[in-house]
C-alpha positions as CSV (number, residue, x, y, z in Angstrom):
1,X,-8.7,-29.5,-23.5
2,X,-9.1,-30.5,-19.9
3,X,-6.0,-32.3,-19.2
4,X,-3.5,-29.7,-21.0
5,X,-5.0,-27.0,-18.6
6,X,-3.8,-29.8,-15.9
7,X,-0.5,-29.9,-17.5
8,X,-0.1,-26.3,-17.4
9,X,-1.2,-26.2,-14.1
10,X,1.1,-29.4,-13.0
11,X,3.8,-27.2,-14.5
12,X,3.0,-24.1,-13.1
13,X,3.5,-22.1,-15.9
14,X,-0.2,-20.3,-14.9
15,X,2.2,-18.0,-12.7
16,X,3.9,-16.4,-15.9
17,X,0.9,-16.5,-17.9
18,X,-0.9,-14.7,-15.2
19,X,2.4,-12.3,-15.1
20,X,1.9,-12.0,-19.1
21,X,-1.1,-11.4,-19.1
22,X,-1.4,-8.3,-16.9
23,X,1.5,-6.3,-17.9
24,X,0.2,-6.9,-21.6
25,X,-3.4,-5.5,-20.7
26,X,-2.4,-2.9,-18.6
27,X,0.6,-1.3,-21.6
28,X,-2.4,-1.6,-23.9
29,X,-5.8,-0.1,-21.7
30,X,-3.3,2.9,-20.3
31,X,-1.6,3.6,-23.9
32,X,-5.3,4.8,-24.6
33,X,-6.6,5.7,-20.9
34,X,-3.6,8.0,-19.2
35,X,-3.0,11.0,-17.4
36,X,-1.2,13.3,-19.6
37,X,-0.2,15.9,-16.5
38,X,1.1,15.9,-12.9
39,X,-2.4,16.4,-10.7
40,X,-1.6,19.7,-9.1
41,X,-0.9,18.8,-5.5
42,X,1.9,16.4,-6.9
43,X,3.2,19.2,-9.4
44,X,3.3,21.7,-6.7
45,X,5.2,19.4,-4.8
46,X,7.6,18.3,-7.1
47,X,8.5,21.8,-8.4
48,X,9.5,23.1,-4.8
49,X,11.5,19.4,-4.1
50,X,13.6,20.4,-7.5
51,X,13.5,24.1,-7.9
52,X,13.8,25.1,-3.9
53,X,15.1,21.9,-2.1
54,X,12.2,22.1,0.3
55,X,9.1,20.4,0.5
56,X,6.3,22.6,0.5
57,X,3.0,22.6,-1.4
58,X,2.9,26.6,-1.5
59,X,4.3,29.2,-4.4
60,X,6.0,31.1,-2.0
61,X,8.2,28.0,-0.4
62,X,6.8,27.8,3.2
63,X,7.2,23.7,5.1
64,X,4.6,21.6,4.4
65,X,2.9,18.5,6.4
66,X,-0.5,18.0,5.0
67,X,0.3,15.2,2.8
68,X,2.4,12.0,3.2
69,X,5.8,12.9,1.9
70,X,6.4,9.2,0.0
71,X,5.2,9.5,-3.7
72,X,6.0,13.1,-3.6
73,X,9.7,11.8,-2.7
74,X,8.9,9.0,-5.4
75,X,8.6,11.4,-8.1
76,X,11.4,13.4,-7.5
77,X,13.8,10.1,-7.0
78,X,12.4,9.4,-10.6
79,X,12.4,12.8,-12.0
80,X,16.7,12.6,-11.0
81,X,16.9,9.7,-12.6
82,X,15.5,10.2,-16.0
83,X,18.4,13.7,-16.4
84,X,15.4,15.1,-18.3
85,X,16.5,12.9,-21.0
86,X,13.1,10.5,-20.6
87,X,9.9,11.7,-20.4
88,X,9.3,11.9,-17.4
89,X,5.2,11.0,-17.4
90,X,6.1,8.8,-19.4
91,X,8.9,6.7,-17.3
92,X,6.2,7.5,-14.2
93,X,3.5,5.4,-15.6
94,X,5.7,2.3,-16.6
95,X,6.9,1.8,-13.2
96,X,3.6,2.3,-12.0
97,X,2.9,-0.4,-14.5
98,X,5.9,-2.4,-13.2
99,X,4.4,-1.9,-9.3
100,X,0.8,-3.0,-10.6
101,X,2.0,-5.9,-12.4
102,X,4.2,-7.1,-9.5
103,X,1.0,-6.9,-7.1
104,X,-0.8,-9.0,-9.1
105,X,1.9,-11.8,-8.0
106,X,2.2,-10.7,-5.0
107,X,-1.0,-11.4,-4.0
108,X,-1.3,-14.6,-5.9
109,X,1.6,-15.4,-3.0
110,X,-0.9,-14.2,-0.1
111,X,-3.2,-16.6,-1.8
112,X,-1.5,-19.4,-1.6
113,X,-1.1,-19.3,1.8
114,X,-5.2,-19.7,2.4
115,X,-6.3,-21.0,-0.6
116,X,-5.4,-24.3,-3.2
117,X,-2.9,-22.9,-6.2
118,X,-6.3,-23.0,-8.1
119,X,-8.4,-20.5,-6.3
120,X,-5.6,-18.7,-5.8
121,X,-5.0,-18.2,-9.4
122,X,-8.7,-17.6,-9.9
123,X,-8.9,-14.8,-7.3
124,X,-5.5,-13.5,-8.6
125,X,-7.3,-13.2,-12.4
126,X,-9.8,-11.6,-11.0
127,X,-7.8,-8.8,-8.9
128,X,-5.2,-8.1,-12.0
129,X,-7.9,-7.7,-14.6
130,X,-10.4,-5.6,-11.8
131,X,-10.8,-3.1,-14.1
132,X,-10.0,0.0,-11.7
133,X,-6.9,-2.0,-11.1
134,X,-5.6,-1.6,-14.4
135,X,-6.9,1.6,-14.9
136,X,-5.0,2.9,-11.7
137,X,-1.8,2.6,-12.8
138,X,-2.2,5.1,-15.6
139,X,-3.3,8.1,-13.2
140,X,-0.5,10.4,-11.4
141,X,-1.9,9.2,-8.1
142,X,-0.4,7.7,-4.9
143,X,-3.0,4.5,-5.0
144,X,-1.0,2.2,-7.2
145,X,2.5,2.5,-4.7
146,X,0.1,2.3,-1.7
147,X,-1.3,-1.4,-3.0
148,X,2.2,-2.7,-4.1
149,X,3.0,-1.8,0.0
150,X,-0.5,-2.6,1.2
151,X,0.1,-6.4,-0.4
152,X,3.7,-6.5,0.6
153,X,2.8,-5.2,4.1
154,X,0.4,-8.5,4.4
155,X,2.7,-11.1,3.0
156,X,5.1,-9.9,5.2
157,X,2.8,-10.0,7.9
158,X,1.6,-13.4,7.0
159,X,5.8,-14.0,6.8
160,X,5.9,-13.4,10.5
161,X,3.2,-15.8,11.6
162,X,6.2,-18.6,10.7
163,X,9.5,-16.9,10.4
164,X,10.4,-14.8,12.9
165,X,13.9,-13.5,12.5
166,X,15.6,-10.2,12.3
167,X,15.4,-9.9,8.7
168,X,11.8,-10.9,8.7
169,X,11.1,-8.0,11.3
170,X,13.4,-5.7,9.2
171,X,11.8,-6.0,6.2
172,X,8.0,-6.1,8.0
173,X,8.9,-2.9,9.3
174,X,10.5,-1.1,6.5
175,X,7.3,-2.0,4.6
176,X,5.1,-0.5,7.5
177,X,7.4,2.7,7.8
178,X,7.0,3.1,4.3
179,X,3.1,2.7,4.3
180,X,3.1,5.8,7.0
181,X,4.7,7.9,4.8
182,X,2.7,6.6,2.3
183,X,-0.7,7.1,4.1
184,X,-1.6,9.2,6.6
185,X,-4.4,7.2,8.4
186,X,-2.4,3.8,8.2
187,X,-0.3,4.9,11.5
188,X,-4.0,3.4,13.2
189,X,-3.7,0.3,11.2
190,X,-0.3,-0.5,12.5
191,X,-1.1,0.1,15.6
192,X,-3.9,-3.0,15.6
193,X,-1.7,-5.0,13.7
194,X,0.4,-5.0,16.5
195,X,-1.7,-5.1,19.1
196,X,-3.3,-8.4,16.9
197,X,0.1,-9.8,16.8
198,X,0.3,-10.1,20.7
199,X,-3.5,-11.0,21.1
200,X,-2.8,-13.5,19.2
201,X,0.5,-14.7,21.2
202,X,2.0,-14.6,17.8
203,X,4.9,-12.7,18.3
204,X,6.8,-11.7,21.8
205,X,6.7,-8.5,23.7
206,X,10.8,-8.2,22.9
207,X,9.9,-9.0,19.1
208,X,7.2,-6.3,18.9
209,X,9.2,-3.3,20.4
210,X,12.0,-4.5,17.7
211,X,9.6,-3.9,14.7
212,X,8.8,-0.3,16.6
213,X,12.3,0.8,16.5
214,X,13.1,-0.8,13.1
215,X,9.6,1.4,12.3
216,X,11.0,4.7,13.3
217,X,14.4,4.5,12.0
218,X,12.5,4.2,8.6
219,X,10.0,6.9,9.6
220,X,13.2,9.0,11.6
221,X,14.2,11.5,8.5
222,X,11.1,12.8,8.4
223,X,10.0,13.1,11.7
224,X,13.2,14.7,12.7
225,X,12.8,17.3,9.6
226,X,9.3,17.8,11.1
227,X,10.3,18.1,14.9
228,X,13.0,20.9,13.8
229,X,10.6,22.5,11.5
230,X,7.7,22.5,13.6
231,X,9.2,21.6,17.0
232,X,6.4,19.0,17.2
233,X,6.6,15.5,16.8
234,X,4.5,14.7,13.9
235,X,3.9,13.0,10.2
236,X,0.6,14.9,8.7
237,X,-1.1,17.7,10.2
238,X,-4.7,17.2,8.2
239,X,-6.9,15.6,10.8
240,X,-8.7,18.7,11.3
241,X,-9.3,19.1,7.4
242,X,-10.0,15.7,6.3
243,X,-12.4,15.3,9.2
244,X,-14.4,18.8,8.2
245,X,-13.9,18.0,4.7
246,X,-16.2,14.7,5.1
247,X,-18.4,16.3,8.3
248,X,-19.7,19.7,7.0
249,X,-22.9,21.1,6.2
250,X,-22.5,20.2,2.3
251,X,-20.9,17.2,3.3
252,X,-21.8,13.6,0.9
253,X,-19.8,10.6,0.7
254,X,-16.8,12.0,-1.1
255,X,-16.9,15.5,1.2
256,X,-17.0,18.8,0.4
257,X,-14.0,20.8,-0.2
258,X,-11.4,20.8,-1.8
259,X,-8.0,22.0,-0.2
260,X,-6.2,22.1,-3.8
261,X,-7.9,25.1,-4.6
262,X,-6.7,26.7,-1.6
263,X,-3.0,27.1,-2.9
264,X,-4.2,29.7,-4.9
265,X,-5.4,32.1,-2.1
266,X,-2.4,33.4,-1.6
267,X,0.4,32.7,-3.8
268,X,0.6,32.7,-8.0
269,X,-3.1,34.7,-8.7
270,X,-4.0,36.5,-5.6
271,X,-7.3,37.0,-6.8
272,X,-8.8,33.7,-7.4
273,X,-11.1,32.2,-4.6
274,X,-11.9,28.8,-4.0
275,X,-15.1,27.9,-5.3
276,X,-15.9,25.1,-2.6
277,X,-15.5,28.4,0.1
278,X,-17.6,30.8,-1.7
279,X,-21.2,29.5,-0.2
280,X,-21.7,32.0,2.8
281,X,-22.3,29.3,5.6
282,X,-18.5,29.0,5.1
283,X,-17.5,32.8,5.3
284,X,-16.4,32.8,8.9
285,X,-14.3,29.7,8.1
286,X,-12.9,31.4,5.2
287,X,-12.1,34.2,7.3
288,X,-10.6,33.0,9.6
289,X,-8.4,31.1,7.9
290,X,-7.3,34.0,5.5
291,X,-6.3,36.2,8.7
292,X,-3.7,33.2,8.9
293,X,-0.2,33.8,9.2
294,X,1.5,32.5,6.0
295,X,4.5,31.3,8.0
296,X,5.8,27.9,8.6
297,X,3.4,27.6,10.8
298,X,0.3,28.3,8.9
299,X,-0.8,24.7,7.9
300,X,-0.5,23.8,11.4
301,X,-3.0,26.8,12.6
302,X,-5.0,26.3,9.6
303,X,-6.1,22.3,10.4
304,X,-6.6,23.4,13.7
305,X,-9.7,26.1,12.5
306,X,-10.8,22.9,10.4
307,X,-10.8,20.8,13.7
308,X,-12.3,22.9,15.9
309,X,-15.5,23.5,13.1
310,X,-15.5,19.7,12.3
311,X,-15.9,18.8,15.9
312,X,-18.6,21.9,16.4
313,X,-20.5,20.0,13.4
314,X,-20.5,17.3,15.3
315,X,-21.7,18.0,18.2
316,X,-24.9,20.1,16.8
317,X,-25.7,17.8,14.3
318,X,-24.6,13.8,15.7
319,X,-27.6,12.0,14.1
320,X,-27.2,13.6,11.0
321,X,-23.4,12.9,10.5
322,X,-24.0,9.4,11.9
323,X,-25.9,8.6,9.4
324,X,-24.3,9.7,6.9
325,X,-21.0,7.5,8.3
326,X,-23.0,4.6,7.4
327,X,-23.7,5.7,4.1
328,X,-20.1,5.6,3.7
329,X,-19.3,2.7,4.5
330,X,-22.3,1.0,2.2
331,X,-20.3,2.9,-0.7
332,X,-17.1,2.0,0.1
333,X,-18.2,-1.3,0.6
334,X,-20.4,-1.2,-2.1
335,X,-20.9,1.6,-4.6
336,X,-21.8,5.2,-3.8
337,X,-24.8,5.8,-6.2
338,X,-24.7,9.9,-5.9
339,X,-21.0,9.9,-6.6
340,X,-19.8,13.4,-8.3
341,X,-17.3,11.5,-10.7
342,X,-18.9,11.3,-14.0
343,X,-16.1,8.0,-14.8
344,X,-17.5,6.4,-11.8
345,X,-20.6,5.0,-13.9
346,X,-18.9,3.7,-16.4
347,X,-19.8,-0.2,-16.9
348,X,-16.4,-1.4,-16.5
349,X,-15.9,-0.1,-13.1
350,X,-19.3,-0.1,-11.8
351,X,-21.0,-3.5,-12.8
352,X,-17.2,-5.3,-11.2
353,X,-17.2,-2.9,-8.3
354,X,-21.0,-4.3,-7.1
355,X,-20.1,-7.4,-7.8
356,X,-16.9,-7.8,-5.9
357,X,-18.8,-5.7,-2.9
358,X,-22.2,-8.6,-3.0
359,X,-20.0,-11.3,-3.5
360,X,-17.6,-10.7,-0.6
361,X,-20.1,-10.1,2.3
362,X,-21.2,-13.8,2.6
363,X,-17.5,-14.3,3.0
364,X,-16.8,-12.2,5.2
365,X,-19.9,-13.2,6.9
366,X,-18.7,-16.6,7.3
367,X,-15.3,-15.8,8.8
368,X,-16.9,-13.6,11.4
369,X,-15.9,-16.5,14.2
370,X,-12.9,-17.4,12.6
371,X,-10.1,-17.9,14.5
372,X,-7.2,-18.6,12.4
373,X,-4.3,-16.2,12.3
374,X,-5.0,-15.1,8.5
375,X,-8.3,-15.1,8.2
376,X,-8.9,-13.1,11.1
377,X,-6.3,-11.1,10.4
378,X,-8.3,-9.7,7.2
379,X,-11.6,-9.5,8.8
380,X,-10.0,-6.8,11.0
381,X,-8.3,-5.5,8.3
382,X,-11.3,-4.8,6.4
383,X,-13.1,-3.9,9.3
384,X,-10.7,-1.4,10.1
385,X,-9.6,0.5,7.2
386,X,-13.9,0.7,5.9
387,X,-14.2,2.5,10.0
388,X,-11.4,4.9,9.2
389,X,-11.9,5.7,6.1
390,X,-15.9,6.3,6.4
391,X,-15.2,8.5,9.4
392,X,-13.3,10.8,6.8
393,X,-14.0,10.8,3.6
394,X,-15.1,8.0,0.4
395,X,-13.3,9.3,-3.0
396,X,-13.8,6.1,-5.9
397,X,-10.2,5.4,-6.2
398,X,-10.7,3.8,-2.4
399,X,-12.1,1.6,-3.1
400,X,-9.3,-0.3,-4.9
401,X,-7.5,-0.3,-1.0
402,X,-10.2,-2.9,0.1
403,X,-10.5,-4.5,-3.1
404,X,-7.9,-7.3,-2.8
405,X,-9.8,-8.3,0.9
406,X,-13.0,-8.7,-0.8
407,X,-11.8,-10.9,-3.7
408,X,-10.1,-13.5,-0.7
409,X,-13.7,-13.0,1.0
410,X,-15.3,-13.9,-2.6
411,X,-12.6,-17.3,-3.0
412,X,-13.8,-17.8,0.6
413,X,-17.4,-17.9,-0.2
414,X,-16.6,-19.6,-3.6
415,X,-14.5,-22.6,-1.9
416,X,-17.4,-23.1,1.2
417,X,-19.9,-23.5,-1.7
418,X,-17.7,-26.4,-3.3
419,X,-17.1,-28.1,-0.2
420,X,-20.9,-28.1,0.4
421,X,-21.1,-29.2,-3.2
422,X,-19.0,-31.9,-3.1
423,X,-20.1,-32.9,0.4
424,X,-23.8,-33.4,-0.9
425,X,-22.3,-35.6,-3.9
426,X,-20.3,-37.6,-1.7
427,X,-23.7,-38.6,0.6
């Protein structure tokens, strides 16, 4: 039994097994567990990109900014090509299941390049069949696309670090252009990356203004439909909400409020209200922002009422809010125990969700001095993206963003314990 796993391993055929394997389980577990709709923001979206040419997330078309443009632009590029001949959910969750399957090699490949083929494959296992992993890929929701880019974004990274040509930097920075419009907060994480890259005298001055510009011609079309819309330079205009959304008075872990709702205020049933707004320590919020102008304009003005109270919050309540950053990041992290998602305490998320989050700090605890380009490259990574996220907002499908960090921290952990071990047989 033991040498024809070393044959298939001396043969390397573990790669297409691994392949096999989870594209297999992930046709199977979504055939039964699968969105059968369009979440409404995405809908909302989609409808105005096809029906009015504009992207806007109101009834009444009126520009939009508060959410990265990318999978809404990903949908409609899918939605032309199936002619309405394919069903269109349908053809949306097999690529989805194409991009999950994909990341599984593609971080096998970051793998390799700090680990032995074997742990690699071991840690590779373990992120494809990661239960919220698999489950991902079935839900109308950005986070599958952002991990394919999130994984290509390090590899490339970790590209650079050896090759450092023009086509490396191109495709490095179409990659990182791609995640902006993909995610709003990851604008701060390219921003350290870079900054990392000349700490770390890894890259030249001349070589990191080239992946800027390379950035923005990817990033360009949008900004400029923003700067003539607008006449501001910008990608999202949310800051204000997210940041009040996570720091209010009925603030938890996953926030309070939900900006969904809000699209019914004023455009298909005038009457509705937004349940999140009707407690009364919100009603000079709410009216403020229904005096609003609904012009091109208004989600502009609106994030700006959400800023201005999130920051009031702040400042009347900083030991509060602190604290509760912290509990964030112990969820994200870890697990949040008081989360609102009844799917969140299912076994085969929570039990591997723990376990990846106990397993992982010992790792991460012993690369804390470690100076090699990789390595500390993830530690900040981690770092970084728990900070940001926790000052915002913690929903459960998050924590699939940190996920593939923490199972390199876990093979980290899991290959200093067999050095140890094999250091104590060997005296």
């Amino acid at each position: 039994m033991k040498k024809n796993i070393n044959q298939i391993l001396d043969k390397k055929n573990y790669i297409f097994l691994l392949i096999g394997l989870s594209f297999i389980i992930r046709v199977v577990i979504i055939y039964i567990y699968h969105d059968n709709r369009l979440d409404q923001e995405w809908r909302i979206l989609l409808d105005n990109l096809i029906e009015n040419k504009t992207y806007s997330y109101y009834g009444p078309p009126i520009p939009s900014v508060i959410l990265p443009p990318l999978y809404p632009f990903f949908l409609y590029f899918l939605k032309i090509l199936t002619f309405d001949k394919i069903n269109f959910l349908s053809t949306l969750i097999f690529v989805q299941i194409i991009l999950s399957t994909i990341s599984v090699y593609i971080f096998f490949k970051i793998n390799q390049k700090i680990f032995s083929n074997k742990i690699s494959l071991i840690n590779s296992f373990i992120f494809s069949f990661f239960p919220l992993n698999i489950y991902a890929a079935g839900q109308t929701s950005s986070i599958t696309l952002q991990i394919f880019l999130s994984l290509l974004f390090l590899l490339f990274l970790f590209d650079l670090n050896k090759y450092q040509t023009n086509k490396k930097f191109f495709l490095f920075s179409l990659i990182s252009g791609l995640l902006i419009l993909a995610r709003g907060e990851f604008i701060l994480i390219y921003i350290i990356t870079l900054l990392y890259l000349l700490v770390k005298n890894k890259i030249k001055v001349f070589n990191i203004i080239t992946i800027i510009l390379f950035t923005l011609l990817v990033v360009s079309p949008y900004l400029i439909r923003n700067y003539t819309t607008f006449n501001k330079i910008i990608l999202v205009k949310s800051l204000g909400f997210n940041l009040w959304k996570g720091n209010n008075q009925l603030s938890e872990v996953e926030g309070y409020g939900d900006f969904n709702l809000d699209f019914y205020k004023f455009t298909v049933v005038r009457n509705a209200t937004n349940p999140n707004f009707e407690n009364p320590i919100f009603k000079n919020l709410n009216d403020e922002i229904d005096s609003l102008e609904k012009d091109k304009f208004y989600e502009l003005n609106k994030d700006k009422i959400f800023l201005k109270e999130a920051i009031k919050n702040l400042n009347d309540d900083p030991l509060n809010y602190l604290t509760l950053f912290f509990k964030k990041i112990l969820s994200f992290y870890f697990i949040d125990l008081n989360s609102s998602y009844l799917n969140y305490y299912n076994f085969f998320y929570f039990i591997p969700a723990l376990i990846i989050g106990v397993f992982s700090l010992p790792g991460l605890m012993l690369i804390l001095r470690e100076k090699e380009f990789k390595i500390g490259y993830l530690k900040i990574y981690l770092i970084s993206t728990i900070i940001i996220f926790s000052i915002f907002f913690i929903l459960p499908r998050y924590k699939l963003i940190i996920t593939p960090v923490q199972i390199i921290f876990v093979g980290y952990f899991i290959k200093y314990i067999l050095e140890k071990f094999s250091s104590s047989e060997i005296k």
